[in-house]
ZADO-1210 file (C-alpha; in nm, 4 decimals, padded with zeros to 6 digits):
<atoms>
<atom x="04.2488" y="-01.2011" z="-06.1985" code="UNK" pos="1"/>
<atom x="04.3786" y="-00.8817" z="-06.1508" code="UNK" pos="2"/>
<atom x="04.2457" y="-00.6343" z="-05.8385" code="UNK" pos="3"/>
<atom x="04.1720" y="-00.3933" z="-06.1018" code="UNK" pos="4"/>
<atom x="03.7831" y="-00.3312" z="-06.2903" code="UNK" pos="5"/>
<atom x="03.7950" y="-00.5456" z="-06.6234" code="UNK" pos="6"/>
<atom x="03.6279" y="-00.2330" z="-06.8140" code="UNK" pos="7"/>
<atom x="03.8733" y="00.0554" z="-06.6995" code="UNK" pos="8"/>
<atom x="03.9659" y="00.2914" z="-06.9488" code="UNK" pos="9"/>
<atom x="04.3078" y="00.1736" z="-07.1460" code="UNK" pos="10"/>
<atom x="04.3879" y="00.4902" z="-07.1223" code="UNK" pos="11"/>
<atom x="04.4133" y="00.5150" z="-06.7754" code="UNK" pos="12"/>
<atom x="04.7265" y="00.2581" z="-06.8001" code="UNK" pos="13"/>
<atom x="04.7724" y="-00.0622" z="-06.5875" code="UNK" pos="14"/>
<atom x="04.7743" y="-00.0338" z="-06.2281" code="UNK" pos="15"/>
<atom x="04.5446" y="00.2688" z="-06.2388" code="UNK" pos="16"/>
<atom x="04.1470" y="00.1760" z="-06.0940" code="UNK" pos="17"/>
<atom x="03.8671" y="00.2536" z="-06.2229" code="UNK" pos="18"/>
<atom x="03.6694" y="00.5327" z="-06.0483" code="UNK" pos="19"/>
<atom x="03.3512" y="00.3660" z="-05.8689" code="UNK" pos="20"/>
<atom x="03.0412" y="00.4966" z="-06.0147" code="UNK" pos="21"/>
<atom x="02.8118" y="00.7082" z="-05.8593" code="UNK" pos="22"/>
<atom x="02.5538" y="00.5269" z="-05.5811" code="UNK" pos="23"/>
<atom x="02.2728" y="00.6678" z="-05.8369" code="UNK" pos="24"/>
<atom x="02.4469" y="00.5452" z="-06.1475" code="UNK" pos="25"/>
<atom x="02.4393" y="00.1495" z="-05.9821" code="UNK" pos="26"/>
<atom x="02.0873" y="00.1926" z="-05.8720" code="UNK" pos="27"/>
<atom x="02.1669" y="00.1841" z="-05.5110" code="UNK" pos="28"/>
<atom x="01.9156" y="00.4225" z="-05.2879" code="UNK" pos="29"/>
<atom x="02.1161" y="00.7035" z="-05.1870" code="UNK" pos="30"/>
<atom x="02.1710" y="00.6986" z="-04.8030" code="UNK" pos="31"/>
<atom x="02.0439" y="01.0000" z="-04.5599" code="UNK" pos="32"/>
<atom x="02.2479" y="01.2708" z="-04.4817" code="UNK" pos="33"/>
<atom x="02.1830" y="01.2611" z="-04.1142" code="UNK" pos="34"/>
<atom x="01.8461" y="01.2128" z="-03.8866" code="UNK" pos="35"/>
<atom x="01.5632" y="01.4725" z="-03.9309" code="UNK" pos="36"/>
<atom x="01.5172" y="01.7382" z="-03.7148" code="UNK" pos="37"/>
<atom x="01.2845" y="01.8763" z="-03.5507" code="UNK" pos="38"/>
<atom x="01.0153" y="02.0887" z="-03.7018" code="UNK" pos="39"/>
<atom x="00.8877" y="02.4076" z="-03.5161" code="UNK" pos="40"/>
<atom x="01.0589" y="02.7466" z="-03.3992" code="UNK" pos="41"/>
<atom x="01.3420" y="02.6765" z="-03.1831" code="UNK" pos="42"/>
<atom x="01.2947" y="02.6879" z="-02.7734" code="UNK" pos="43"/>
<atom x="00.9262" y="02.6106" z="-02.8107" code="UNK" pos="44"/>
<atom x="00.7463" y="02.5207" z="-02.4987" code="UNK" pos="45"/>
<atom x="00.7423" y="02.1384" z="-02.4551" code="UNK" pos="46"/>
<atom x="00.3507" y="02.0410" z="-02.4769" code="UNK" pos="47"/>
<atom x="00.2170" y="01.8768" z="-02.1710" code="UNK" pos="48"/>
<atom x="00.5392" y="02.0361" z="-01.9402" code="UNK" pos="49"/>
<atom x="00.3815" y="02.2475" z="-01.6549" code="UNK" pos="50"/>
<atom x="00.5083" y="02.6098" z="-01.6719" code="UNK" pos="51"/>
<atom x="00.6477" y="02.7372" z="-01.3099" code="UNK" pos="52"/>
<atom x="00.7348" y="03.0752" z="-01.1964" code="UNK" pos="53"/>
<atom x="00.6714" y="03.4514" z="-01.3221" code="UNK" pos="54"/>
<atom x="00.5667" y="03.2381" z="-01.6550" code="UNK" pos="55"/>
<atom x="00.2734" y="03.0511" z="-01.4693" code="UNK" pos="56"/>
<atom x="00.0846" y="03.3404" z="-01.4179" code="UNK" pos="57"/>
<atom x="-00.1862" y="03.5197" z="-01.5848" code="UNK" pos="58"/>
<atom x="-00.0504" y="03.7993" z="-01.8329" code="UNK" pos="59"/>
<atom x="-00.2658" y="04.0079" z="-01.5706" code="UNK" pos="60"/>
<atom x="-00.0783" y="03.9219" z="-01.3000" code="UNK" pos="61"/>
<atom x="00.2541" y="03.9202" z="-01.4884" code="UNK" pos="62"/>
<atom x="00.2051" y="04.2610" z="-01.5715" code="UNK" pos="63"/>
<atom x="00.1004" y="04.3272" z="-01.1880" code="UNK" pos="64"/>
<atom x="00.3991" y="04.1998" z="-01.0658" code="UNK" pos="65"/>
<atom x="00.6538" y="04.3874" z="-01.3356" code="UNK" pos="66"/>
<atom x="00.4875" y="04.6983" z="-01.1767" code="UNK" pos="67"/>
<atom x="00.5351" y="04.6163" z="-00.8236" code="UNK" pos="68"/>
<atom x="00.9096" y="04.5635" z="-00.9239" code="UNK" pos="69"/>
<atom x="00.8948" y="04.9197" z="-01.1419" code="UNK" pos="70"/>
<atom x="00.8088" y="05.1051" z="-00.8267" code="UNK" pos="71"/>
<atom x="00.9922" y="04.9181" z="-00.5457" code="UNK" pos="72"/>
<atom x="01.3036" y="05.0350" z="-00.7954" code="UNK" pos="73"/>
<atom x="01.2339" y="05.3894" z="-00.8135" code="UNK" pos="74"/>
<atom x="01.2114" y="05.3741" z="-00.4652" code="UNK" pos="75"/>
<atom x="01.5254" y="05.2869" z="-00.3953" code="UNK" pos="76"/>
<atom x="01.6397" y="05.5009" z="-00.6884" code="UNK" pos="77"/>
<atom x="01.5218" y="05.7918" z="-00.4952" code="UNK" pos="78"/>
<atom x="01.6112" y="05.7019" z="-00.1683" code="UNK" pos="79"/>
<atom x="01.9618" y="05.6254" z="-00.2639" code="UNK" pos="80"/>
<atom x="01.9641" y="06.0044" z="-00.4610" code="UNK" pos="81"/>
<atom x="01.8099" y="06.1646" z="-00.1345" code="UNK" pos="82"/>
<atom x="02.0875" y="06.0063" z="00.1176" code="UNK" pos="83"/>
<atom x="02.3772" y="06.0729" z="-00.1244" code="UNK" pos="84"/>
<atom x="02.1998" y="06.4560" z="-00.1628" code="UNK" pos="85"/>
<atom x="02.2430" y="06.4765" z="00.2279" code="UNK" pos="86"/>
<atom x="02.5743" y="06.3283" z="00.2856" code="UNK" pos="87"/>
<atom x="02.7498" y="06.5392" z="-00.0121" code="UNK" pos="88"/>
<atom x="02.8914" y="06.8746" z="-00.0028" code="UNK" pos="89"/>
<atom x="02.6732" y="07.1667" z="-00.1351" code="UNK" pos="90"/>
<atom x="02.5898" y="07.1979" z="-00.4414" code="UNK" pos="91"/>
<atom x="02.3473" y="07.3314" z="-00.7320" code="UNK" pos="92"/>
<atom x="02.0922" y="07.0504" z="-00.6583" code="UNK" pos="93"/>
<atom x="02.0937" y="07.0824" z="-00.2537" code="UNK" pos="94"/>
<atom x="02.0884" y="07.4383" z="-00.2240" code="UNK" pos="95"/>
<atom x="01.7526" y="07.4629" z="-00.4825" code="UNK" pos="96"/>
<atom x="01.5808" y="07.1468" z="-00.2869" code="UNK" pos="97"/>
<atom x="01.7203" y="07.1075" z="-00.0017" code="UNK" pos="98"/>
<atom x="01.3893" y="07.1269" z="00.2377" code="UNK" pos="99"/>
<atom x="01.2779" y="06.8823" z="00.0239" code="UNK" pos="100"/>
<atom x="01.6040" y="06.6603" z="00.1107" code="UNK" pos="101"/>
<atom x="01.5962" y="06.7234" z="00.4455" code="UNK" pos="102"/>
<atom x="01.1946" y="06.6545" z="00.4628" code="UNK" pos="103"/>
<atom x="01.2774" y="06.2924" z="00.3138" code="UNK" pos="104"/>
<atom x="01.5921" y="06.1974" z="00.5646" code="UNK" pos="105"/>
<atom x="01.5004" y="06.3854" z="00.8918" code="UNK" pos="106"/>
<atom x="01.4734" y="06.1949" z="01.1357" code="UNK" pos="107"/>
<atom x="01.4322" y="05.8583" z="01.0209" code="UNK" pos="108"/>
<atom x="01.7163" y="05.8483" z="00.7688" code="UNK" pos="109"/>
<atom x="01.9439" y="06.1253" z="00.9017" code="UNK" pos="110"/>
<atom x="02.3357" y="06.0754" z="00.8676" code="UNK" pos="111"/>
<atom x="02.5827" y="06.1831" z="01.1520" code="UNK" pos="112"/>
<atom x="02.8484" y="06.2152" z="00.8852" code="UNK" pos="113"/>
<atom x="02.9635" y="06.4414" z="00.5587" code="UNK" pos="114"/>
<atom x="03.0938" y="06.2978" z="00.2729" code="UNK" pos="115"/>
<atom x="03.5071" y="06.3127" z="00.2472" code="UNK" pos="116"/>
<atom x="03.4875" y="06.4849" z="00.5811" code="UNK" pos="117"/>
<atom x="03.4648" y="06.1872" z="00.8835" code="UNK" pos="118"/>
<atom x="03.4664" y="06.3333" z="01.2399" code="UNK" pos="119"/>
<atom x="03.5098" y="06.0598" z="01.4597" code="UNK" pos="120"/>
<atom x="03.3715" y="06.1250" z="01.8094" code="UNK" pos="121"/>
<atom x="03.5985" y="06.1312" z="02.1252" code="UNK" pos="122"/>
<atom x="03.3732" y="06.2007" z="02.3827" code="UNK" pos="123"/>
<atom x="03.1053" y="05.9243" z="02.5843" code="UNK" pos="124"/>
<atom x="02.7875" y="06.0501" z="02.6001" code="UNK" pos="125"/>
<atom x="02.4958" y="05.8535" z="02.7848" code="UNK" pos="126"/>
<atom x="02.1674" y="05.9185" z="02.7800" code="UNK" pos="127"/>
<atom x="01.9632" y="05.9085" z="03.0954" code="UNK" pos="128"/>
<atom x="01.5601" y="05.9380" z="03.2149" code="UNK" pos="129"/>
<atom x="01.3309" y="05.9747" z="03.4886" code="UNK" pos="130"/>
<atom x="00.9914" y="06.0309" z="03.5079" code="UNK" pos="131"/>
<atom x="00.6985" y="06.1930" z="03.6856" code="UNK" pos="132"/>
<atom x="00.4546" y="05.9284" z="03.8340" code="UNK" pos="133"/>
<atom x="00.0990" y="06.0171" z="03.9179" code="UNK" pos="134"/>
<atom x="-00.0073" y="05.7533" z="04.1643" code="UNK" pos="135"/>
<atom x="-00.3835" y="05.6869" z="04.2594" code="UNK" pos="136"/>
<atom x="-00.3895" y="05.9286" z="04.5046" code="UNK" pos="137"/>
<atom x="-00.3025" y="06.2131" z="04.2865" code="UNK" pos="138"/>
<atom x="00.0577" y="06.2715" z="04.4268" code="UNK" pos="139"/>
<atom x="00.2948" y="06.2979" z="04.1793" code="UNK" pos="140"/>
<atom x="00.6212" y="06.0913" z="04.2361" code="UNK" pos="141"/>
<atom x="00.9863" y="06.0613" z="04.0540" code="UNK" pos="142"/>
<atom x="01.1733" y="05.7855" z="03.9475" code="UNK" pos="143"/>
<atom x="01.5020" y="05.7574" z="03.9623" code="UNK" pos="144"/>
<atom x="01.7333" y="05.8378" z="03.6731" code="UNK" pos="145"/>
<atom x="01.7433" y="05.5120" z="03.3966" code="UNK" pos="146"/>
<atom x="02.0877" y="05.5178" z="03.1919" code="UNK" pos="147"/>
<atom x="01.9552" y="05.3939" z="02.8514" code="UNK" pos="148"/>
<atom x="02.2903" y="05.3776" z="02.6822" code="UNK" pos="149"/>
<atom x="02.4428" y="05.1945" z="02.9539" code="UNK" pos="150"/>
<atom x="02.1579" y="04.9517" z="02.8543" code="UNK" pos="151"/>
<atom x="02.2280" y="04.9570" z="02.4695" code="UNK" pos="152"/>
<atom x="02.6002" y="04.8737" z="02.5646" code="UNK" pos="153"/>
<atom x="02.5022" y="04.6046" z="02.7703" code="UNK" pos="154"/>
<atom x="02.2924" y="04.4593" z="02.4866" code="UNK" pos="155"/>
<atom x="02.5402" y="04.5428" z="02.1973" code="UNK" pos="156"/>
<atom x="02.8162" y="04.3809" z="02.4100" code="UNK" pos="157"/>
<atom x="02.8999" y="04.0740" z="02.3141" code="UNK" pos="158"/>
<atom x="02.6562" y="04.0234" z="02.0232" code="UNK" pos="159"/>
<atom x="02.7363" y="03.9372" z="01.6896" code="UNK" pos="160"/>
<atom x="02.4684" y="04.1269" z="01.5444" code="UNK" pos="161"/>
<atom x="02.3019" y="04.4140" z="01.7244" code="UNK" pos="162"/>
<atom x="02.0196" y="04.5660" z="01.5815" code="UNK" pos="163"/>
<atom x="02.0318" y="04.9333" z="01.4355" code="UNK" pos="164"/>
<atom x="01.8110" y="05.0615" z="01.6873" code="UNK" pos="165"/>
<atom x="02.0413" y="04.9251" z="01.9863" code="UNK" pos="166"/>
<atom x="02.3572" y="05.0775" z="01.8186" code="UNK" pos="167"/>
<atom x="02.1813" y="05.4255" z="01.7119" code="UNK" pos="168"/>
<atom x="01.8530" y="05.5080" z="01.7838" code="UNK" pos="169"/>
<atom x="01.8863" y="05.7063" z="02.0856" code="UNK" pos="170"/>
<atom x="02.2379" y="05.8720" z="01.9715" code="UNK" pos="171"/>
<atom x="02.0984" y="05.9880" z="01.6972" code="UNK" pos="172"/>
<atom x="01.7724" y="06.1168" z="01.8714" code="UNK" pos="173"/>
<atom x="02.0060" y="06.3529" z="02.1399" code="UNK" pos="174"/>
<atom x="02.2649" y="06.4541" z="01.8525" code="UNK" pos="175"/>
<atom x="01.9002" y="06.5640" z="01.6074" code="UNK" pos="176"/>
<atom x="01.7881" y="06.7128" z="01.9514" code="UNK" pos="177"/>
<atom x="02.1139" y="06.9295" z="01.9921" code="UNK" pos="178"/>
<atom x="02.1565" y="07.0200" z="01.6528" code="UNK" pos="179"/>
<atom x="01.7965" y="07.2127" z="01.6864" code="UNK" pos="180"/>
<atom x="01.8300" y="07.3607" z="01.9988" code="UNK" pos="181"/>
<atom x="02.0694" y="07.6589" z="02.1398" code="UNK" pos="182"/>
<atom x="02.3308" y="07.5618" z="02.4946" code="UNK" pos="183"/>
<atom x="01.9586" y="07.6893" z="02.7024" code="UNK" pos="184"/>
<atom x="01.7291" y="07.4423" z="02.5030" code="UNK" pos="185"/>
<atom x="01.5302" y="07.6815" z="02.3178" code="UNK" pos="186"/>
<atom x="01.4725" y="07.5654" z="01.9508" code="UNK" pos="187"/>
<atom x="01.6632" y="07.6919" z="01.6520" code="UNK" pos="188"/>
<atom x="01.4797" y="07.6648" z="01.3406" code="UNK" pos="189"/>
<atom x="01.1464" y="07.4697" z="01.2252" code="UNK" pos="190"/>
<atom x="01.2632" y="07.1101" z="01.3169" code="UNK" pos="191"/>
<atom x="01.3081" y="07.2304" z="01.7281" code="UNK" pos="192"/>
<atom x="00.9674" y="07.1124" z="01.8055" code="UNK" pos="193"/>
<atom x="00.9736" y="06.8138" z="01.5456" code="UNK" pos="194"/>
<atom x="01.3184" y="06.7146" z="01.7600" code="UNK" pos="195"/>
<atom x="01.2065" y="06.7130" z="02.1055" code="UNK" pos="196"/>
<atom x="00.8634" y="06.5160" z="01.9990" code="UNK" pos="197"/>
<atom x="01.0328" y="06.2800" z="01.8539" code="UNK" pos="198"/>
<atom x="01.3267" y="06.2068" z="02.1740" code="UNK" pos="199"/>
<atom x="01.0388" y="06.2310" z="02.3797" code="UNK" pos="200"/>
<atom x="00.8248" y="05.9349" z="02.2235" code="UNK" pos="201"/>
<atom x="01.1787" y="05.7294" z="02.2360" code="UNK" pos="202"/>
<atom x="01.2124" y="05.8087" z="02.5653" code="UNK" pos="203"/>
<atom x="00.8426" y="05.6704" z="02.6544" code="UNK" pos="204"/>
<atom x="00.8937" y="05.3829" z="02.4655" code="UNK" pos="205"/>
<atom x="01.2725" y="05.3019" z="02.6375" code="UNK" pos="206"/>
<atom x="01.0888" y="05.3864" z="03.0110" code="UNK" pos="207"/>
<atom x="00.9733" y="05.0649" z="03.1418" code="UNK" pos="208"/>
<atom x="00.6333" y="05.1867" z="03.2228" code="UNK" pos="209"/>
<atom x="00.5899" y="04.9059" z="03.4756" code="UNK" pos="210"/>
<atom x="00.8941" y="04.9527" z="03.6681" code="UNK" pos="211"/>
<atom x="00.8921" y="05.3138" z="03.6460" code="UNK" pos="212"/>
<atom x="00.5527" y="05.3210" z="03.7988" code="UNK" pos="213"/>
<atom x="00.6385" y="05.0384" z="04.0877" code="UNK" pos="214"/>
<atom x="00.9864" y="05.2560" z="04.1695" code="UNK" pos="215"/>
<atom x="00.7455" y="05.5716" z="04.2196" code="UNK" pos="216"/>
<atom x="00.4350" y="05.4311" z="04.3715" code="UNK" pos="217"/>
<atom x="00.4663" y="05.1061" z="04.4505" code="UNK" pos="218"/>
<atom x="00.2198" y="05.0375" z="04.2867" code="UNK" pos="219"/>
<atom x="-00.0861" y="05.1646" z="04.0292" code="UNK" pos="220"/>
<atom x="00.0016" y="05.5057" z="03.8194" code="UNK" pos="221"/>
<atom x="00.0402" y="05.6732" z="03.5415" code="UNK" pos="222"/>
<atom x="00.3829" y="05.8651" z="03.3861" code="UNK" pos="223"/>
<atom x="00.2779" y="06.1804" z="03.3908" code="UNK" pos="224"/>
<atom x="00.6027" y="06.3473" z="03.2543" code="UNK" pos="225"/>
<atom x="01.0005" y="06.3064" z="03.1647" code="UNK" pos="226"/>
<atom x="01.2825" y="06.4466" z="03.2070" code="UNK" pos="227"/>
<atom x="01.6107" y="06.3931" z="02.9820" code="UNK" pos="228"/>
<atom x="01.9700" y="06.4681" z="03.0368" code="UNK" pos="229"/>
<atom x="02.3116" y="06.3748" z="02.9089" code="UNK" pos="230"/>
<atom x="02.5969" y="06.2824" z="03.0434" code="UNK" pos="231"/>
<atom x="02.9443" y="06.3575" z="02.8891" code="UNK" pos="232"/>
<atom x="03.2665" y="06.2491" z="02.9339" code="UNK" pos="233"/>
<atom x="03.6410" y="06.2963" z="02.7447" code="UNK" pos="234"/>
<atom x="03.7799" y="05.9443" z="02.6252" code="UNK" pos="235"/>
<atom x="04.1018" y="05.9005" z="02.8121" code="UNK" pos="236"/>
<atom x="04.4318" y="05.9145" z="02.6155" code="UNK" pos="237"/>
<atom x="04.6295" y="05.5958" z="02.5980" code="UNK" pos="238"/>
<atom x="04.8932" y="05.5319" z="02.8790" code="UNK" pos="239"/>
<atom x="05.1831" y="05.6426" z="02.6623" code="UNK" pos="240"/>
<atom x="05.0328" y="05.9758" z="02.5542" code="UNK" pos="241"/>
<atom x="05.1363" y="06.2783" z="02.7382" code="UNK" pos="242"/>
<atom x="04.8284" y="06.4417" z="02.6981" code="UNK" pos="243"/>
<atom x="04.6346" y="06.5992" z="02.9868" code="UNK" pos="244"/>
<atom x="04.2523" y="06.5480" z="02.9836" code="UNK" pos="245"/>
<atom x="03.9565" y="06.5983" z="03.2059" code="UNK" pos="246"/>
<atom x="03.7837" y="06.2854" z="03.2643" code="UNK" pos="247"/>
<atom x="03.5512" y="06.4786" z="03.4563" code="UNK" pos="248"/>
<atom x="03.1954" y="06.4423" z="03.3335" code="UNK" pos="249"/>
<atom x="02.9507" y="06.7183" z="03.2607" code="UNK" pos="250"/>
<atom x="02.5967" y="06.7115" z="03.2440" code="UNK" pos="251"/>
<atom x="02.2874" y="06.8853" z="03.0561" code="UNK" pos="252"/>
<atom x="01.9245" y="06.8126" z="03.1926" code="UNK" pos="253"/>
<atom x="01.6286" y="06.9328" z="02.9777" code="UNK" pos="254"/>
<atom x="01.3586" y="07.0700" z="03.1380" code="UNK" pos="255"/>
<atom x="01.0452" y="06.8461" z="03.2142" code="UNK" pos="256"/>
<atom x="00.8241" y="06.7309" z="02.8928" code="UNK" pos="257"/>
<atom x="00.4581" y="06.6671" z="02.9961" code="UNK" pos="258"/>
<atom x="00.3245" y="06.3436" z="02.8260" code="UNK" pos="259"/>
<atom x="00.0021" y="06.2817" z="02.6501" code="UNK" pos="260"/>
<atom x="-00.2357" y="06.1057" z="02.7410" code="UNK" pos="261"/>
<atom x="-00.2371" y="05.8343" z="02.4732" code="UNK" pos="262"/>
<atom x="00.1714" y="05.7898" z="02.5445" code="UNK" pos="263"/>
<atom x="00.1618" y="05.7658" z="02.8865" code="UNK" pos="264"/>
<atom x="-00.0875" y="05.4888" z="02.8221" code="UNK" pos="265"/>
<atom x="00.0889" y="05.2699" z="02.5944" code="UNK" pos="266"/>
<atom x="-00.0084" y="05.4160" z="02.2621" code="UNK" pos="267"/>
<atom x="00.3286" y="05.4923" z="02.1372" code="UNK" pos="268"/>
<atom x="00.4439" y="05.1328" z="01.9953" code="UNK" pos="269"/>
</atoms>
């Protein structure tokens, strides 16, 4: 028996098959296109999964945190604005708010540097203290003088990662001091008084109140005052440079600062 259907068309010639019939023509149940999916909107929450995170929380809470986030972010927004303001050459913006700039940088924030304009320093300039010791008797002794930068070197040298206030604290303090005050240490401007308060307080908190007080007394006291200077020296040219310079260093003493009472008892922290 031929391969071929017995009731194909004669038109269709010999050789030619028949064309199958439909599955629904034969009464066979059609077969599924694929598996069902799922019903429901798609990236539903899981029911029964345990929701971590922001989504955990209360919607009151969710909307407590967004606006912690809101103003930490304008924060730095305006931080960020007030630094680049300080750094950047004048302009419309600094010259109608500029107290207000200066009120948000000095002295926390203050930059030793203008924008496109570096000026790197070539001089050394240490820092130094004593102090006034009032000892139980009522005689008022003086310390020797403390070199506090020699002490920030000491600590910077050698560590991987020094802290901000080893590397500038008290550089920045003595150049905020000098910019406010003439070559005879009288202030210039509103920020004179603001400038020696604040070298002052750093200068109570550096002081070792302990030893200070042992190297005057021996003993019980109280730091009853201090006294700041600088010292300043030219960096040395390199051995192949001709140049000729001083290496001879100069120094500035302030006059005495009396401290308050709640600083020269440990309330400065």
């Amino acid at each position: 028996m031929d391969a071929y259907d017995e009731g194909s068309d004669a038109r269709h010639g010999p050789g030619v098959p028949s064309r199958p019939a439909p599955p629904g023509e034969r009464g066979a149940p059609a077969e599924s296109a694929g598996p069902l999916e799922p019903s429901g909107p798609a990236g539903a929450h899981p029911l029964g999964e345990p929701r971590t995170g922001v989504a955990a929380l209360s919607l009151r809470y969710r909307i407590a945190v967004a606006l912690a986030l809101a103003v930490v972010a304008v924060g730095v927004c305006v931080h960020l604005g007030m630094t680049f303001l300080h750094v950047a050459p004048s302009n419309t913006v600094t010259k109608a708010h500029g107290e207000a700039v200066d009120d948000w940088i000095y002295p926390e924030f203050e930059q030793n540097w203008k924008l496109f304009a570096p000026n790197p320093l070539q001089q050394n300039i240490s820092i130094q203290v004593r102090a006034g010791v009032r000892g139980p008797d009522g005689m008022t002794s003086t310390t020797g003088w403390y070199d506090l930068s020699a002490e920030d070197g000491r600590a910077i040298d050698g560590n991987l990662l020094p802290s901000h206030t080893q590397q500038n604290e008290l550089r920045r303090a003595w150049d905020f001091y000098v910019a406010t005050h003439d070559s005879e240490n009288r202030p210039v401007g509103l920020r004179g008084s603001l400038s020696e308060s604040y070298l002052r307080r750093i200068m109570v908190l550096r002081l070792d109140r302990d030893d200070a007080v042992r190297a005057a007394t021996g003993g019980a006291g109280v730091i009853e005052r201090v006294q700041v200077r600088s010292r300043t020296s030219n960096v040395p040219p390199p051995r192949w440079s001709r140049e000729k310079v001083s290496t001879t260093p100069s120094y500035r003493e302030l006059p005495w600062w009396k401290v308050p009472q709640d600083e020269a008892a440990g309330g400065v922290r």
